[in-house]
C-alpha positions as CSV (number, residue, x, y, z in Angstrom):
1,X,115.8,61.6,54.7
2,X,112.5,62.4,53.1
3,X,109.3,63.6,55.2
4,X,106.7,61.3,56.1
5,X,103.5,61.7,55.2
6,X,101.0,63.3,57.6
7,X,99.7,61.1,59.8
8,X,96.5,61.0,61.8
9,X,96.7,63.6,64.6
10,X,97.4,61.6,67.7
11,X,94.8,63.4,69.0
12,X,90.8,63.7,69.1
13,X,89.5,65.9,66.3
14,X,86.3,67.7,67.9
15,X,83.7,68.8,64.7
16,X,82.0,71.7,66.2
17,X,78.2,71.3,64.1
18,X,75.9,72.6,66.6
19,X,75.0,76.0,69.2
20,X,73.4,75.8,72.5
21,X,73.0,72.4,74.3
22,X,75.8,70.9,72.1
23,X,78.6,68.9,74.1
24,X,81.5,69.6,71.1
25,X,80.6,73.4,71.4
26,X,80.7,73.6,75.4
27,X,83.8,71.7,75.3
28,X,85.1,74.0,72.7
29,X,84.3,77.5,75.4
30,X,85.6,75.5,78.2
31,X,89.1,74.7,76.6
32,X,89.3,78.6,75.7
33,X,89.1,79.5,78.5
34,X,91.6,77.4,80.3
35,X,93.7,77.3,77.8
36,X,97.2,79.4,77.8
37,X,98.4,79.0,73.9
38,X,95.8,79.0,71.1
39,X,96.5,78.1,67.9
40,X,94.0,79.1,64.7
41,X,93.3,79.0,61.2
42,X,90.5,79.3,58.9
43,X,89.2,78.3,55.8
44,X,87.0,79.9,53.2
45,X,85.4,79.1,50.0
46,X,88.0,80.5,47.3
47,X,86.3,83.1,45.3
48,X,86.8,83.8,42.0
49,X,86.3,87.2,40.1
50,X,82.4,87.7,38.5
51,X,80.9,84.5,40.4
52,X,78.4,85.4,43.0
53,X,79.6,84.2,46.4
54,X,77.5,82.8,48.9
55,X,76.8,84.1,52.1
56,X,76.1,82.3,54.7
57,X,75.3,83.6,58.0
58,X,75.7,80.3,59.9
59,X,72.1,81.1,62.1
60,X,69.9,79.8,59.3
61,X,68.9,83.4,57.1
62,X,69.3,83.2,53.4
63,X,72.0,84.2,52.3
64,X,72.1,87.6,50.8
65,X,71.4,88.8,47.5
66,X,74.6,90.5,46.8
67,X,78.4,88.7,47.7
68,X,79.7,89.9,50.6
69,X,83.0,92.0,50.5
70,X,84.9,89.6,51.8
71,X,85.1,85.6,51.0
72,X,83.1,83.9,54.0
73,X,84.7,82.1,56.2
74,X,82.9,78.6,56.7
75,X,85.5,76.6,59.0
76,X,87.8,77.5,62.0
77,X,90.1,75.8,63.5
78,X,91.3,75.8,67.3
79,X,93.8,74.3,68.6
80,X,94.4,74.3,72.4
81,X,97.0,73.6,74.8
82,X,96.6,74.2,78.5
83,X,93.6,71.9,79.9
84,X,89.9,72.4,80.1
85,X,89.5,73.3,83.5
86,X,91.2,70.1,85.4
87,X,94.2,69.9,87.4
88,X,97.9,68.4,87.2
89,X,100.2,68.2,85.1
90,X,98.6,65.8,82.5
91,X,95.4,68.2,82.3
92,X,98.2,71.0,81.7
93,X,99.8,69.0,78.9
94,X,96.3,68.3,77.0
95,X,95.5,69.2,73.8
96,X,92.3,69.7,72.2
97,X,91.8,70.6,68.5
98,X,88.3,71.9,67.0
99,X,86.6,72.0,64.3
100,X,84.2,74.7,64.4
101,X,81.8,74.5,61.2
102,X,80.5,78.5,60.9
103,X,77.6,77.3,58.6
104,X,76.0,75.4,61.3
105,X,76.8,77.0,64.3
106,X,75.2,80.2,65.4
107,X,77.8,82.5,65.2
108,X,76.0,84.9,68.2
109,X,77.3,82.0,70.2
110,X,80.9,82.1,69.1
111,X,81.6,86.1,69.4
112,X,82.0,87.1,72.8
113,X,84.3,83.7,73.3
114,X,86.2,84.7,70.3
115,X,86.2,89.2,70.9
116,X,87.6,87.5,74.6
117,X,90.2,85.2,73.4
118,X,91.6,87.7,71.2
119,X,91.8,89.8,73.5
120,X,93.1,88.4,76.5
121,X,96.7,89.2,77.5
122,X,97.7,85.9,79.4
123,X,97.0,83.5,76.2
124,X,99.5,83.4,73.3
125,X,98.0,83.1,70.1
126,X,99.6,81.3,67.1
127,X,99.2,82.1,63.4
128,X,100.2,81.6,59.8
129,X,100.0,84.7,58.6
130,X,96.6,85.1,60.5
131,X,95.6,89.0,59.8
132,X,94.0,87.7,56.2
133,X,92.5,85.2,58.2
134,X,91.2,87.8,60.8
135,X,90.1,90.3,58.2
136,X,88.0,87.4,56.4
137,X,86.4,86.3,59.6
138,X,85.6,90.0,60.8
139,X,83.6,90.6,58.1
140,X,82.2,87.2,58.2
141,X,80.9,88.5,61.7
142,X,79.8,91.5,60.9
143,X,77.9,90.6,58.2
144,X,75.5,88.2,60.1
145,X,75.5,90.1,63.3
146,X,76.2,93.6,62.6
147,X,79.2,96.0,61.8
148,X,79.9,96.3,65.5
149,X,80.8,92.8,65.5
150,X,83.5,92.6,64.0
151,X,86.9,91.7,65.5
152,X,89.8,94.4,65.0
153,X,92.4,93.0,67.3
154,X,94.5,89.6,67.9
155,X,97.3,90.5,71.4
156,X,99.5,89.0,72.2
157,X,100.1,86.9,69.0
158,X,103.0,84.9,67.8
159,X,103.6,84.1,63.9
160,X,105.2,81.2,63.7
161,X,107.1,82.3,60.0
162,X,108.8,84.6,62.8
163,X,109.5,81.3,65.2
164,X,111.1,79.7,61.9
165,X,113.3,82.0,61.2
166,X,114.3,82.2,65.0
167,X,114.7,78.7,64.7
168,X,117.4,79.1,62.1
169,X,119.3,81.3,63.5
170,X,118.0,84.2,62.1
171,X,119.5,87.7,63.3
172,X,116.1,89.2,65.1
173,X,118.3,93.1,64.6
174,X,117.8,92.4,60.9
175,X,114.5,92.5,58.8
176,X,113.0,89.4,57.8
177,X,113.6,88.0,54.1
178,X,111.2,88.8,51.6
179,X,110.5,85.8,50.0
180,X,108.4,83.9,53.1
181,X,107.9,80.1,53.4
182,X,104.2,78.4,53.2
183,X,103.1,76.8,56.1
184,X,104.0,73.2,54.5
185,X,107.4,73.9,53.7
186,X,108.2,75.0,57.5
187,X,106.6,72.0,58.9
188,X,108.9,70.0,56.4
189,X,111.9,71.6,57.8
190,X,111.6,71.8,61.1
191,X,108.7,68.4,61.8
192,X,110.3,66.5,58.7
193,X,106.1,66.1,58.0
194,X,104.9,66.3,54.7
195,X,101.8,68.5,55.0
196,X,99.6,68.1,52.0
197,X,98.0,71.0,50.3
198,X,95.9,69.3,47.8
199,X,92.5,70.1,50.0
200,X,93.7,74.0,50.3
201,X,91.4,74.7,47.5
202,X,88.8,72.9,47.6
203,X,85.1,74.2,48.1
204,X,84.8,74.4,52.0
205,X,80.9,75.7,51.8
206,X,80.1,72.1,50.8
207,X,78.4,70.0,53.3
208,X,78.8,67.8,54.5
209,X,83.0,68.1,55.0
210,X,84.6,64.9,54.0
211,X,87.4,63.3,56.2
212,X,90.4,64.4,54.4
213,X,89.3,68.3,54.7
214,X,88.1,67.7,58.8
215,X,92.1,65.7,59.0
216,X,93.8,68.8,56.5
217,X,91.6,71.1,58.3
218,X,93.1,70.1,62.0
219,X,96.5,69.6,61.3
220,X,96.9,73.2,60.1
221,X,96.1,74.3,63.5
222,X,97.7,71.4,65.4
223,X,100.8,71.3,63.8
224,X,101.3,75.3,64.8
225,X,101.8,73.7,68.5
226,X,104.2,71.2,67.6
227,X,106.3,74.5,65.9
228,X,106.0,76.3,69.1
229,X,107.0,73.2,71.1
230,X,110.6,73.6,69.5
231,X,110.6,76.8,69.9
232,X,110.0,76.5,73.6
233,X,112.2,73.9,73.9
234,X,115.4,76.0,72.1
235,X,114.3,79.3,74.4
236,X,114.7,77.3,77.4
237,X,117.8,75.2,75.8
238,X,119.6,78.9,75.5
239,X,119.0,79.6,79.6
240,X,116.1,82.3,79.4
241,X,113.8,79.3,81.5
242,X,115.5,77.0,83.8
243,X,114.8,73.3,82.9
244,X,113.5,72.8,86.6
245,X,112.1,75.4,88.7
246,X,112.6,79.3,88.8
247,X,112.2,82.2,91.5
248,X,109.8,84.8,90.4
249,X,108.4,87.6,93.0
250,X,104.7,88.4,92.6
251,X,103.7,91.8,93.3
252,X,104.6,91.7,96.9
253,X,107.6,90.5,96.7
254,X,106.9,87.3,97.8
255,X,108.9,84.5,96.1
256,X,106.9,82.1,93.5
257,X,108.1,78.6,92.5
258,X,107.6,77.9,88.9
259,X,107.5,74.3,87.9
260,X,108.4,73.9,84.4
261,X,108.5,70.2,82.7
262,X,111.5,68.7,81.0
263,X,109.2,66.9,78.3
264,X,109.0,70.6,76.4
265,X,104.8,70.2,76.2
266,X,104.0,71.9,79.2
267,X,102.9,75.4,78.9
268,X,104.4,76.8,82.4
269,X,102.5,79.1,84.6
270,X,103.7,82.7,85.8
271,X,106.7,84.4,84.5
272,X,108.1,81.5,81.8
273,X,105.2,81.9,79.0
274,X,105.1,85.9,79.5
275,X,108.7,86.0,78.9
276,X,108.4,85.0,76.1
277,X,105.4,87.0,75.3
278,X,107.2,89.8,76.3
279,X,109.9,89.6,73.7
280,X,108.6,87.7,71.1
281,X,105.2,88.4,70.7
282,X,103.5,91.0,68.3
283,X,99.9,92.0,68.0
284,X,97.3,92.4,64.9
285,X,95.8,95.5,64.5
286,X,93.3,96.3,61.5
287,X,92.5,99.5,60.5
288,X,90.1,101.2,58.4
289,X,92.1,100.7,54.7
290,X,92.2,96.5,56.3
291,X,88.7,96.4,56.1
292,X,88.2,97.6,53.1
293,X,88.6,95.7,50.2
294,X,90.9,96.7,47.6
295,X,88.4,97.0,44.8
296,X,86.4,99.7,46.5
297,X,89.3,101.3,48.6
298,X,90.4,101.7,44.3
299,X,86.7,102.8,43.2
300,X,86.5,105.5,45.9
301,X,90.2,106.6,45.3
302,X,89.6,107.4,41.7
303,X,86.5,109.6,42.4
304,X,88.1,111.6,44.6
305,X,89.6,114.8,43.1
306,X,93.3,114.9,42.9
307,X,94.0,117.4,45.7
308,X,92.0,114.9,48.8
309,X,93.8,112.1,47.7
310,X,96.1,112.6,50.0
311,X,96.1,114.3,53.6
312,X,98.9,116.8,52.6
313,X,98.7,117.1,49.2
314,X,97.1,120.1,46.9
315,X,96.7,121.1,43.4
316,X,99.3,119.4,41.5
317,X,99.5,122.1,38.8
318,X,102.5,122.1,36.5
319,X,101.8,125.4,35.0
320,X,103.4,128.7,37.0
321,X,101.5,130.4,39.1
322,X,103.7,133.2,40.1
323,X,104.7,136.2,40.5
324,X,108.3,135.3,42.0
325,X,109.8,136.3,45.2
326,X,111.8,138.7,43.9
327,X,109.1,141.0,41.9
328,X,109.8,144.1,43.3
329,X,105.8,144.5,43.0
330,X,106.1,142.0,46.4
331,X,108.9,144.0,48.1
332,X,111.6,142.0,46.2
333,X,115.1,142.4,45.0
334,X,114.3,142.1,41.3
335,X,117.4,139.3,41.3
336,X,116.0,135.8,40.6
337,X,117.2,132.6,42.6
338,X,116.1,129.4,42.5
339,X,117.3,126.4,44.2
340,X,117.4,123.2,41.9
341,X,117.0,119.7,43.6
342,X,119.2,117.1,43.3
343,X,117.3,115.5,39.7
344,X,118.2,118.7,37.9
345,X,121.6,119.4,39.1
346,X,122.3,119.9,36.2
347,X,120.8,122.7,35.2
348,X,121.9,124.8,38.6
349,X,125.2,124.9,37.0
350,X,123.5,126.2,33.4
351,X,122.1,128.8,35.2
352,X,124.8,129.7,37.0
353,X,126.7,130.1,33.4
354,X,124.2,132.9,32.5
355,X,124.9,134.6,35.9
356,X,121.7,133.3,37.3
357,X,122.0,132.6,41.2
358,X,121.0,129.3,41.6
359,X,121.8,127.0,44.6
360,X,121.3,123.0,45.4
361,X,120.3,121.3,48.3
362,X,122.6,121.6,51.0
363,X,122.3,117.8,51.9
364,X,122.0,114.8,49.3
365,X,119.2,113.4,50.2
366,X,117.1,116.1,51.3
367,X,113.7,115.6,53.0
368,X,110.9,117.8,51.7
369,X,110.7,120.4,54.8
370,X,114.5,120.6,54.4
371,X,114.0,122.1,50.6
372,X,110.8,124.1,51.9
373,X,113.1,126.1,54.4
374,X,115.9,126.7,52.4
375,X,113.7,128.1,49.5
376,X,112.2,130.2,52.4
377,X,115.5,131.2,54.2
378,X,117.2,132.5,50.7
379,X,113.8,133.9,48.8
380,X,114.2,131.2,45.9
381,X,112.5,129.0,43.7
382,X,112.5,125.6,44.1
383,X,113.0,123.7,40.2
384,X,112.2,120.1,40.7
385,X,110.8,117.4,38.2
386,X,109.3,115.6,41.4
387,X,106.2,115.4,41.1
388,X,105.2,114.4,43.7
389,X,106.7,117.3,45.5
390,X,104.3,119.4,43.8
391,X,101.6,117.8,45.9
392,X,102.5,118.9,49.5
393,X,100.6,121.3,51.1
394,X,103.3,123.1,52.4
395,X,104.9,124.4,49.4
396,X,102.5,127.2,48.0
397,X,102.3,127.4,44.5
398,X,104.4,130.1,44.2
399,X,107.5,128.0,45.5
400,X,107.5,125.7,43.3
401,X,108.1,124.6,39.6
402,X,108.0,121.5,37.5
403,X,110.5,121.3,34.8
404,X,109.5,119.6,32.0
405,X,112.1,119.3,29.8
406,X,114.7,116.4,29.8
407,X,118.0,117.9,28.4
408,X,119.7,120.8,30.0
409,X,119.9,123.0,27.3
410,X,116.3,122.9,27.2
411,X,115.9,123.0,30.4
412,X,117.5,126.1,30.6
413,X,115.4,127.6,27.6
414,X,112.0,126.5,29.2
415,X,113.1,128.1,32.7
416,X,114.2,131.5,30.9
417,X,111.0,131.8,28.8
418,X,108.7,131.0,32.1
419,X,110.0,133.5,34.3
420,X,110.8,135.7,31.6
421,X,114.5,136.3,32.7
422,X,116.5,138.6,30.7
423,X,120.4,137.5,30.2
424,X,122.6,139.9,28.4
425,X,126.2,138.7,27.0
426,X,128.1,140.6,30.1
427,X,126.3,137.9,32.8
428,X,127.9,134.9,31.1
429,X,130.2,132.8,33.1
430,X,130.2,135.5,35.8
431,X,129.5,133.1,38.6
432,X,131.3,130.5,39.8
433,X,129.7,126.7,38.3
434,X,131.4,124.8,41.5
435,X,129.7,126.9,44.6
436,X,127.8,129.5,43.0
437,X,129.3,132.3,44.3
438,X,130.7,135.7,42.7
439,X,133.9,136.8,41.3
440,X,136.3,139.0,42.4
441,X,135.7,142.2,40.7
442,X,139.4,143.0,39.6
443,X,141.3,139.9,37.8
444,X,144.1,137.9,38.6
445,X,147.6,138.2,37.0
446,X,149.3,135.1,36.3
447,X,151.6,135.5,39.0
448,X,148.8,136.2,41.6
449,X,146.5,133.0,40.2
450,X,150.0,131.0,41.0
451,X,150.2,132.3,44.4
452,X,146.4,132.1,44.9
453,X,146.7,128.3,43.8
454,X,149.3,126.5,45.9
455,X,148.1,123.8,47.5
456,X,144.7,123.9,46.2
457,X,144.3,124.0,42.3
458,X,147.1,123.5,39.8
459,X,147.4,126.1,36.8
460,X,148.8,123.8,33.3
461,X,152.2,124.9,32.6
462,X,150.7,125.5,28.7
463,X,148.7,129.2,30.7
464,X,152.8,130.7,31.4
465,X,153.2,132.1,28.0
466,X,149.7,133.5,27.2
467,X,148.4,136.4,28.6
468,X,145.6,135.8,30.4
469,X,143.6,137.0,32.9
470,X,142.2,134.7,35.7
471,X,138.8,135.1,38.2
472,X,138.5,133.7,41.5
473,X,135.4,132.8,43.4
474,X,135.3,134.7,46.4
475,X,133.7,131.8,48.3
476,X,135.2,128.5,47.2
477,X,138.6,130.3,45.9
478,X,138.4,128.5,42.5
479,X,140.3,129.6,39.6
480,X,138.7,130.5,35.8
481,X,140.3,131.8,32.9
482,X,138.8,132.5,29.4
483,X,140.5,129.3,27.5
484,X,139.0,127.7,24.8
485,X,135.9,126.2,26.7
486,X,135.0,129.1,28.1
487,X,134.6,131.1,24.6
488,X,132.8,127.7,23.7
489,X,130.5,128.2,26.4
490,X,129.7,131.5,25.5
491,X,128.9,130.4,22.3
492,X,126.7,128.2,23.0
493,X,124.5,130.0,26.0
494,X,124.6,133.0,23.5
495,X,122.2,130.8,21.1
496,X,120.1,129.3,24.0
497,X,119.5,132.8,25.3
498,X,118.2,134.0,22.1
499,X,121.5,136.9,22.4
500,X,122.5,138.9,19.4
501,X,126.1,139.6,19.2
């Protein structure tokens, strides 16, 4: 069946034009403040990049000279469901949508309302992705009244892309999908309304505001209740509110009957609508970076130096700034160690080859305090080609290195000449590549390596007839013997190591 089109509200549409004395505007502050769900929206004049954007203050100053940071917001719309003040259950059931036309009404009469609204714990607000929409409007605000007027909170607030996916069944343990619906193609799924977006665009500091925007305008805001309406309906479907009355205890214990309507437009009073605000509801909080636009947050970025561009980062120096833990000058050993993370793998076992001790992380995915103490603990080095472990402030300089080079042979080269290592032919192969632990000092006879391997490492049949001698880790037990790769090996690290023979 395809969606109908949009048709009028069945419902008043209030165009808020004027401050003070006007009728539309005290109706607006009195429906606010009986109401107990809110729905809003705004619009603003789509800005495009190098035009000069108007700025309208909406209490009759020119505009400015130079575009505000943020787009204006010229229209909001209010959507209210809870009464204006009046009693019974049709009064309850009312709903009143507004208008409210920023460029004509004085916006010193719309903030405290507003600040209050936001800010008020016993009224649900609903939103479509509402924090641009609050950003926008803050510094709409702010700009005609000052920076302190600004809003920087919406609590408790209730997205309705979040009420859509509830509504389909959508596992709340689980994180949301990425791709998110627009506003038109949820109130096709769950209304079956076709909600044009033709108006979306369209210039909404002109004046005055044609009918289709005032109509497009409205329903955004109206149609947000009608979501929430099957929401409610489904929470109390699934037994969280009983369809006719429930037992609640105020705060002194005494019991409190709670009337709830079968019809699913009521908004119930007490403990029904703060259940639900209780586990479904979120708040908007803008900070500092919100407020900013992205443009300047990127201007002011770039002229910092590198080290404040980041709370716990330094000097992201590639070059070596030594000396080494181990310099005797510095109370060391004079044997070097380094421990390689897990990109250069690789080149821990190289080094190893060349009798270099050189350990790995001792978990896969190791966080960067993790690699900080174990370089600590053992006295090592730590050989990454993260940079961006380079740039926290907890690894001193003389921790750290940045490899450069991509291939481990080179690798190995560019660590040698850097710290100035010096490898003779009798440190090659003598640690073991697997753990990086020592050798046994005495070798193996073939008959010993057999016994020494049962159940753990199997010896090819082709060893039995050579005479050979065999090494065994004395930490992980493994077995080497000097076969054809291993004279290969030492062929090869001889010419990386720059070793005569």
């Amino acid at each position: 069946m395809d969606p109908a089109p949009a048709p009028p509200p069945p419902f008043a549409v209030h165009l808020v034009t004027g401050g003070g004395p006007s009728p539309e505007l005290a109706l607006l502050l009195r429906s606010l403040a009986a109401a107990r769900v809110v729905a809003l929206d705004a619009e603003w004049k789509p800005r495009r990049r190098g035009s000069p954007a108007a700025a309208g203050t909406g209490d009759g100053a020119s505009p400015a000279t130079a575009p505000p940071q943020f787009p204006t917001v010229t229209l909001l719309q209010v959507a209210c469901r809870g009464g204006d003040g009046g009693e019974g259950e049709r009064e309850r059931e009312r709903c009143e949508v507004f208008v409210v036309d920023l460029l004509a009404v004085p916006l010193a009469d719309l903030w405290a309302p507003l600040r209050e609204l936001f800010e008020r714990p016993d009224v649900l607000k609903l939103g479509f992705r509402f924090k641009q929409d609050l950003v926008y409007l803050s510094a709409t605000f702010a700009a005609a009244l000052g920076s302190d007027a600004g809003f920087d909170r919406v609590e408790p607030f209730l997205d309705v892309t979040n009420v859509y996916y509830y509504l389909k069944g959508h596992d709340r343990q689980k994180k949301l999908p990425k791709e998110t619906k627009s506003l038109a193609t949820i109130c096709e799924e769950l209304l079956n309304v076709s909600l044009s977006k033709e108006l979306q665009c369209s210039d909404w500091s002109c004046r005055p505001l044609s009918d289709g925007q005032i109509q497009y305008a409205a329903s955004d805001a109206y149609y947000l209740l009608d979501i929430f309406d099957l929401f409610q309906q489904k929470f109390t479907t699934e037994g969280k509110c009983s369809s006719t009355m429930e037992l609640n205890s105020d705060r002194h214990g005494s019991p409190t009957v709670i009337e709830c309507s079968s019809s699913g437009y009521d908004i119930c009073s007490g403990g029904y609508l703060m259940s639900i605000v209780t586990k479904y509801s979120e708040k908007i909080l803008l900070t500092d970076s919100d407020i900013k636009p992205r443009s300047s947050i990127r201007k002011e970025i770039s002229k910092l130096p590198t080290n404040a561009k980041c709370k716990d980062r330094v000097d992201c120096s590639t070059e070596w700034q030594g000396p080494p833990p181990w310099d005797p000058s510095i109370g060391g050993d004079g044997y070097p160690k380094f421990l390689c993370d897990v990109m250069i793998e690789g080149l821990a076992k190289h080094l190893r080859c060349v009798g270099i001790d050189a350990a790995i992380p001792s978990s896969k995915k190791p966080e960067p305090r993790e690699l900080l103490n174990q370089t600590y603990k053992e006295g090592r080095i730590l050989l990454t080609r993260d940079v961006k472990l380079l740039k926290y402030q907890y690894l001193a300089s003389s921790q750290v290195y940045r490899v450069k080079s991509l291939l481990k042979h080179d690798q190995l080269a560019e660590v040698i000449d850097t710290f100035q290592l010096k490898i003779s032919e009798d440190q090659l192969m003598s640690r073991c590549t697997k753990c990086n632990g020592s050798f046994i000092q005495k070798p193996l006879t073939l008959e010993e390596a057999v016994e020494a391997s049962k159940g753990f490492q199997v010896i090819p049949s082709c060893l039995f007839n050579r005479n050979l001698e065999f090494w065994k880790c004395t930490d992980c037990n493994q077995l080497y013997w000097e076969g054809t790769q291993y004279h290969n090996a030492v062929q090869k690290f001889l010419s990386v190591c720059n070793i005569s023979d």
